[in-house]
N, CA, C and O atoms as a CHARMM CRD file, in Angstrom:
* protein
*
  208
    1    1 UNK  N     79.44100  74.67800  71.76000 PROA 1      0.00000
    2    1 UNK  CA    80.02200  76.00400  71.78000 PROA 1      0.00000
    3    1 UNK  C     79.60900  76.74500  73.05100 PROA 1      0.00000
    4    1 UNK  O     80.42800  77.35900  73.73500 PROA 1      0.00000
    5    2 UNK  N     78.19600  76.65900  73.36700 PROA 2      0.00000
    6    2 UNK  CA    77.97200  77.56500  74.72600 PROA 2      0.00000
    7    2 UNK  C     78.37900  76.89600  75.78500 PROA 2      0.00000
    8    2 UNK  O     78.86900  77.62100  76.65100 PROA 2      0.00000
    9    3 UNK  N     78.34200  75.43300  76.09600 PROA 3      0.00000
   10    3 UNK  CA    79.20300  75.04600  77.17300 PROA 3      0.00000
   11    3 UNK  C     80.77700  75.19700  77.10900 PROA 3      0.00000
   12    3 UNK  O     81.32600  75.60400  78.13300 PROA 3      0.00000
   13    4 UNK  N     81.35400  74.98200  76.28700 PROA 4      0.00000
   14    4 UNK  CA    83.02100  75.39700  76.34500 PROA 4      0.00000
   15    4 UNK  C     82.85800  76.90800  76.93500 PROA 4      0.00000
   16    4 UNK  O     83.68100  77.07200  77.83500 PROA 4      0.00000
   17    5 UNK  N     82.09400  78.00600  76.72200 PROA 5      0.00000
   18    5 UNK  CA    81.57700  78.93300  77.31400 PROA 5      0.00000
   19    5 UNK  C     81.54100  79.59700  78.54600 PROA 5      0.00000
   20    5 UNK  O     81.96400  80.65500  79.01100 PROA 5      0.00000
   21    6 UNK  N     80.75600  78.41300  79.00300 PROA 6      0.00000
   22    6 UNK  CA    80.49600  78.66500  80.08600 PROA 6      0.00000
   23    6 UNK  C     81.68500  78.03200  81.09600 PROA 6      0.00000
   24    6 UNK  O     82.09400  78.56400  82.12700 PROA 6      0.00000
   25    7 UNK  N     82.10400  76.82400  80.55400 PROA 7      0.00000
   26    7 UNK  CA    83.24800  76.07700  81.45900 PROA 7      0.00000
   27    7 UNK  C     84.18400  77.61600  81.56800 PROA 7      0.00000
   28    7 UNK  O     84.22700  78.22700  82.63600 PROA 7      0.00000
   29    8 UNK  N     84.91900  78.13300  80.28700 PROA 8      0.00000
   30    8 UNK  CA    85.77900  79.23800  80.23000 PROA 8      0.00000
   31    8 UNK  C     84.89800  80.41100  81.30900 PROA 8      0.00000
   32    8 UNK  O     85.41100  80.76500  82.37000 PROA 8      0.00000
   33    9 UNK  N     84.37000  80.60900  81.13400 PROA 9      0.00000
   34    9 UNK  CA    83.53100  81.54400  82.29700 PROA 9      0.00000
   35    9 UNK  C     83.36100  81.45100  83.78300 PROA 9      0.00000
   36    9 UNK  O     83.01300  82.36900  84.52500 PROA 9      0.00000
   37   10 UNK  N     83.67700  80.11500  84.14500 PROA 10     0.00000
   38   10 UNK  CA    83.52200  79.50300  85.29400 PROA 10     0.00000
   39   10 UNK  C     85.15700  79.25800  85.85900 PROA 10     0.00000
   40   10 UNK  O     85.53500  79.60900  86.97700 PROA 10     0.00000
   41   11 UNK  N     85.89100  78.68300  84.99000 PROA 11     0.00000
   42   11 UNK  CA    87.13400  78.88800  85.13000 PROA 11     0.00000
   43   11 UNK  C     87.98100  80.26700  85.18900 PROA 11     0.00000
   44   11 UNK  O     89.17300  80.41100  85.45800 PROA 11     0.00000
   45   12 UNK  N     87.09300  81.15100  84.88600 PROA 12     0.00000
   46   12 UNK  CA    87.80400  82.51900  84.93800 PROA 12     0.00000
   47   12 UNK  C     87.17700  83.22400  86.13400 PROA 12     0.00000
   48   12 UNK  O     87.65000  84.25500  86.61100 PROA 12     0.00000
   49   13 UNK  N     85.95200  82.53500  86.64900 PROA 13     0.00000
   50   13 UNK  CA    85.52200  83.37200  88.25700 PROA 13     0.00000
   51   13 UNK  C     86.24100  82.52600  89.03600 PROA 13     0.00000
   52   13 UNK  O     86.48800  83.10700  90.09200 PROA 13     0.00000
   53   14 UNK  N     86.75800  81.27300  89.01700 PROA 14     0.00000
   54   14 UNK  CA    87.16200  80.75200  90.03600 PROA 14     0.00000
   55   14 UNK  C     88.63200  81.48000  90.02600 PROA 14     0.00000
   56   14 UNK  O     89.04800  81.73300  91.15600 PROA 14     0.00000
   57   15 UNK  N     89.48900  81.85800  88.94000 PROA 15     0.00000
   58   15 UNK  CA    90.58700  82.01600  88.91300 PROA 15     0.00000
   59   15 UNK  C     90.50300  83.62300  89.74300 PROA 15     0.00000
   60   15 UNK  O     91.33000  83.78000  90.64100 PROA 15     0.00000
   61   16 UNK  N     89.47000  84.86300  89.43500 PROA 16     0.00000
   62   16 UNK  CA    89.54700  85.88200  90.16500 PROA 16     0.00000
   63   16 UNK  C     89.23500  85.84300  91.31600 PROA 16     0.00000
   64   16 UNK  O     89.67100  86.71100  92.07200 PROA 16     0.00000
   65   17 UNK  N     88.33100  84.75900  91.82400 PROA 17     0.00000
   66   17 UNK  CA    88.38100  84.41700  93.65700 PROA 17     0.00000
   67   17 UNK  C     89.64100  84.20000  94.43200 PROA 17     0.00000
   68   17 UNK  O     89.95100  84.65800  95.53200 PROA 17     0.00000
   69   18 UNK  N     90.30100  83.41000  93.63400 PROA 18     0.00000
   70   18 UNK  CA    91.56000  83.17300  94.41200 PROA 18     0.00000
   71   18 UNK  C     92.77000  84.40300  94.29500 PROA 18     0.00000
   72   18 UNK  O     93.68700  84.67000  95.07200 PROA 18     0.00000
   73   19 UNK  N     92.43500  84.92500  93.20600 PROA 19     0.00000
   74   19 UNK  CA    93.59200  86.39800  93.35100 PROA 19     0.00000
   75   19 UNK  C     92.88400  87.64000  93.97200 PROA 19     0.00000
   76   19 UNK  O     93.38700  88.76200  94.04200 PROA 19     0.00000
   77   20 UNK  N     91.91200  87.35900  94.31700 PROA 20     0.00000
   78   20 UNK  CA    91.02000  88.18300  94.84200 PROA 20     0.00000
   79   20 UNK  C     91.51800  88.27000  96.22300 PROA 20     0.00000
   80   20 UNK  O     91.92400  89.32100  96.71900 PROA 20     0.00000
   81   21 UNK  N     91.46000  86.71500  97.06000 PROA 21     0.00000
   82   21 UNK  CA    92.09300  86.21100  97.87900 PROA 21     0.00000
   83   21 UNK  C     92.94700  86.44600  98.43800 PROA 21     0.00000
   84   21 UNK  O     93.04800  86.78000  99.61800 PROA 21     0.00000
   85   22 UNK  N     94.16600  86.21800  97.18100 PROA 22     0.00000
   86   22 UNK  CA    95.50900  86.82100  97.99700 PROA 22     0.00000
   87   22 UNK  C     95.32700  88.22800  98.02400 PROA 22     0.00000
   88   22 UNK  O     95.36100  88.69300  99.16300 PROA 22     0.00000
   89   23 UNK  N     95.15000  89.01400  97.14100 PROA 23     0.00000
   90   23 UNK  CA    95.31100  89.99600  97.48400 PROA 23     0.00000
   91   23 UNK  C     94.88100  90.32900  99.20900 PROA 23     0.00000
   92   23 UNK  O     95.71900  90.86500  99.93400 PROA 23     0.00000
   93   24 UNK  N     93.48300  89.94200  99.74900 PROA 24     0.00000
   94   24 UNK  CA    93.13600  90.36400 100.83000 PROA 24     0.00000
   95   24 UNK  C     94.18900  89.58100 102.06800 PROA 24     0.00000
   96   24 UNK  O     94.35500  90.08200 103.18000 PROA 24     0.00000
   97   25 UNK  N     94.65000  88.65000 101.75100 PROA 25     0.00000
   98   25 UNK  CA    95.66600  88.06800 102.35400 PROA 25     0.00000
   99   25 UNK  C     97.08500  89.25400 103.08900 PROA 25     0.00000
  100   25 UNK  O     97.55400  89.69400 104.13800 PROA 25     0.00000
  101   26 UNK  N     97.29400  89.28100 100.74400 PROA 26     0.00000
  102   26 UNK  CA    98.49700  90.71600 101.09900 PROA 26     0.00000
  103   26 UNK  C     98.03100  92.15700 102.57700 PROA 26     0.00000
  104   26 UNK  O     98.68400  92.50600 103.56100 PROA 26     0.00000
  105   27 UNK  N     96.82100  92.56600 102.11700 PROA 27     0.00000
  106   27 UNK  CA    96.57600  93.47300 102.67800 PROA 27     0.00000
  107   27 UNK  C     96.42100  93.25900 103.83100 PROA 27     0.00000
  108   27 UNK  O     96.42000  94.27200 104.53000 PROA 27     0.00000
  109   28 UNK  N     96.25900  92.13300 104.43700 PROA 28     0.00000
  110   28 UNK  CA    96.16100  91.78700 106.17400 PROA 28     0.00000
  111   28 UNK  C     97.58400  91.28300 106.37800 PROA 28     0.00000
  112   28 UNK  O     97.52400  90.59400 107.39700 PROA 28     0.00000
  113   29 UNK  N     98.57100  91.28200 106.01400 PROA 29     0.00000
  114   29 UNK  CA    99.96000  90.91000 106.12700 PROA 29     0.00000
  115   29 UNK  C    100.30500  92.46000 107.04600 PROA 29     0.00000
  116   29 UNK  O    100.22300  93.58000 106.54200 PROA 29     0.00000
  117   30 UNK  N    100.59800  92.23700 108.12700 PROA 30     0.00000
  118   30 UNK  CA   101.25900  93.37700 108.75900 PROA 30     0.00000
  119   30 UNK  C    103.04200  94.05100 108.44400 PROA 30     0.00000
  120   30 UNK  O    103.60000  95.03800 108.92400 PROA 30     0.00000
  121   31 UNK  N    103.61100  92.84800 107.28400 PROA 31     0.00000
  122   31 UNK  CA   104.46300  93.39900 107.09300 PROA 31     0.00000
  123   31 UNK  C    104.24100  94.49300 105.88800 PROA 31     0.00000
  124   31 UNK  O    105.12000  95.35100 105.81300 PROA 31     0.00000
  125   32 UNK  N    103.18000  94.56200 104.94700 PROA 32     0.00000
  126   32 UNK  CA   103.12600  95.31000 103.99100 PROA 32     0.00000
  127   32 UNK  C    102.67200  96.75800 104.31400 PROA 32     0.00000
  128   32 UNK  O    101.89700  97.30500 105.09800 PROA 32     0.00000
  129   33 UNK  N    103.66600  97.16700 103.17300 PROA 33     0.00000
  130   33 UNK  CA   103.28600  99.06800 103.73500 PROA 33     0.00000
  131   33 UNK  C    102.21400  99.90400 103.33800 PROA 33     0.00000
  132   33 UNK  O    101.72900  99.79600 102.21200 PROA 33     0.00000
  133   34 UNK  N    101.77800 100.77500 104.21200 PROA 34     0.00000
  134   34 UNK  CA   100.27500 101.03200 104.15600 PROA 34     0.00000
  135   34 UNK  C    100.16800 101.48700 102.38800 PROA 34     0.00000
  136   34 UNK  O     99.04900 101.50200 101.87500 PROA 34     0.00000
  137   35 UNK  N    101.17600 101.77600 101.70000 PROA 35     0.00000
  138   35 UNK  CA   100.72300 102.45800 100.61400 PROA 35     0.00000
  139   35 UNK  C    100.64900 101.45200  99.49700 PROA 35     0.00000
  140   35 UNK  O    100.30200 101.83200  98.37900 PROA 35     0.00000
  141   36 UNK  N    100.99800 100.00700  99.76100 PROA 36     0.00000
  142   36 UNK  CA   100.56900  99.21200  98.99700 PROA 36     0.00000
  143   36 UNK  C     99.29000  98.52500  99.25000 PROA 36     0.00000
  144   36 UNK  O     98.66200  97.83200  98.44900 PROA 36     0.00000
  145   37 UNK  N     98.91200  98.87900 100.78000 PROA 37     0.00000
  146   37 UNK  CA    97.47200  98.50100 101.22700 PROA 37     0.00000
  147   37 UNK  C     96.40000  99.31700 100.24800 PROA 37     0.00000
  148   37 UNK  O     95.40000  98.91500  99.65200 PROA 37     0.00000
  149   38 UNK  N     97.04200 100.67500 100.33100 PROA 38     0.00000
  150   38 UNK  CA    95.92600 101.10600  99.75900 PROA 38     0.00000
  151   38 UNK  C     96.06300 101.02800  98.51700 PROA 38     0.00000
  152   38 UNK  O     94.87000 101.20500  98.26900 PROA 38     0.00000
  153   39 UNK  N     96.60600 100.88700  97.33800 PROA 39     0.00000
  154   39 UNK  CA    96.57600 100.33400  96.47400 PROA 39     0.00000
  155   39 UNK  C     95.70200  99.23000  96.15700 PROA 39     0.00000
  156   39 UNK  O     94.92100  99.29400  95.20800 PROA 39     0.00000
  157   40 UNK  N     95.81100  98.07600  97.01800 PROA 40     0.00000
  158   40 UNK  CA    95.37000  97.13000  96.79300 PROA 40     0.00000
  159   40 UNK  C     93.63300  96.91800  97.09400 PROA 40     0.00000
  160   40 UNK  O     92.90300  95.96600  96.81900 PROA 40     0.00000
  161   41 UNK  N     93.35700  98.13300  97.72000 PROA 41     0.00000
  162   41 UNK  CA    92.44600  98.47200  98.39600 PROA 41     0.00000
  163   41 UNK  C     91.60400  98.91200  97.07800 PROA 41     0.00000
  164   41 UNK  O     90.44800  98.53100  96.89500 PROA 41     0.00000
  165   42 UNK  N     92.25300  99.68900  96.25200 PROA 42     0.00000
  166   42 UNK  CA    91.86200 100.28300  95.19800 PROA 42     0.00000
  167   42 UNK  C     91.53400  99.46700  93.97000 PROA 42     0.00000
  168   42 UNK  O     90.56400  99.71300  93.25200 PROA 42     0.00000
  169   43 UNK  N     92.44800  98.41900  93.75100 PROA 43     0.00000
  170   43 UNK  CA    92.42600  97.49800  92.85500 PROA 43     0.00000
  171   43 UNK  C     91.03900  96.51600  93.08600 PROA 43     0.00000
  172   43 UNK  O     90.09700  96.50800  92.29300 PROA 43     0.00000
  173   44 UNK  N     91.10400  95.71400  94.29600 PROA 44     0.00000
  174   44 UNK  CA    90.08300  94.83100  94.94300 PROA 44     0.00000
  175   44 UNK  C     88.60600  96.22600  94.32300 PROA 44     0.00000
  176   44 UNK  O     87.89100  95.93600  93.36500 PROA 44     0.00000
  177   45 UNK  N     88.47700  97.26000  94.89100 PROA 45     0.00000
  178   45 UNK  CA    87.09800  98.18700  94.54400 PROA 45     0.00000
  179   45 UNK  C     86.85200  98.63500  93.09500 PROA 45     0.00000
  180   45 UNK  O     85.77700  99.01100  92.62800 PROA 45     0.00000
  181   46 UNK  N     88.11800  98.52300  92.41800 PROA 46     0.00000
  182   46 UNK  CA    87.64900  98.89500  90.64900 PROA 46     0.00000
  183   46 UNK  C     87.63000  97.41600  89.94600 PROA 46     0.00000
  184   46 UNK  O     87.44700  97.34900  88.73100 PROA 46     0.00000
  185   47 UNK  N     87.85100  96.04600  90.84800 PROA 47     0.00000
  186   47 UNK  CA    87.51700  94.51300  90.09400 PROA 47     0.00000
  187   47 UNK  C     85.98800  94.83200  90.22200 PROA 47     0.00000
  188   47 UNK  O     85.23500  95.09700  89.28500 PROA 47     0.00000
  189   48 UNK  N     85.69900  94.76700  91.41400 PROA 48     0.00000
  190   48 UNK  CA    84.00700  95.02700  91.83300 PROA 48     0.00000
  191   48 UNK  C     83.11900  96.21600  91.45600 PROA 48     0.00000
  192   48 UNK  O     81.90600  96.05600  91.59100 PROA 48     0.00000
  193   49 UNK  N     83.51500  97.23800  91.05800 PROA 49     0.00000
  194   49 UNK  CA    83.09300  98.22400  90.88100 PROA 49     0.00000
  195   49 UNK  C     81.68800  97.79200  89.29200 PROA 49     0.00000
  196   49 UNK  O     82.15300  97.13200  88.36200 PROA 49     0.00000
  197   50 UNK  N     80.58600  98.10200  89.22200 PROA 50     0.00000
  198   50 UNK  CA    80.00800  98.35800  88.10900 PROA 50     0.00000
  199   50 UNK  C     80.62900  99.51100  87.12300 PROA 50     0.00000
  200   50 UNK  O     80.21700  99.36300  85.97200 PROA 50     0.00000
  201   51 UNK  N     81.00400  99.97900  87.19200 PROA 51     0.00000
  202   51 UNK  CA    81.31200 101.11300  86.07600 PROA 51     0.00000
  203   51 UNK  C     82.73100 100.76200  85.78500 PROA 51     0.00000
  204   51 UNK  O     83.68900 100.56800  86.53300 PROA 51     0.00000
  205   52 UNK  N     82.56700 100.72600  84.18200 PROA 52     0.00000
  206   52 UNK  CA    84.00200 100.39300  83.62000 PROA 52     0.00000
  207   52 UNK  C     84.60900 101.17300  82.89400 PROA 52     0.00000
  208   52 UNK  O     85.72800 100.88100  82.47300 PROA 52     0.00000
């Protein structure tokens, strides 16, 4: 039970690295408009943020 656990736990940080990813991808895309930058800007700082 605690390893199925942890696999699910491990599979779910690897899965927010990579959307983590694009997102910073999106935001260095010079075609996107600044107001979805900052959006995304916002999103990326409340994944990381301690306070929920």
């Amino acid at each position: 039970m605690i390893l199925q656990f942890i696999k699910s736990w491990k599979h779910h940080a690897k899965q927010l690295k990579v959307e983590v990813y694009a997102l910073y991808l999106a935001y260095r895309d010079p075609r996107v408009p600044w107001t979805a930058r900052i959006f995304t800007a916002c999103v990326v700082a409340y994944a990381f943020s301690p306070i929920d």
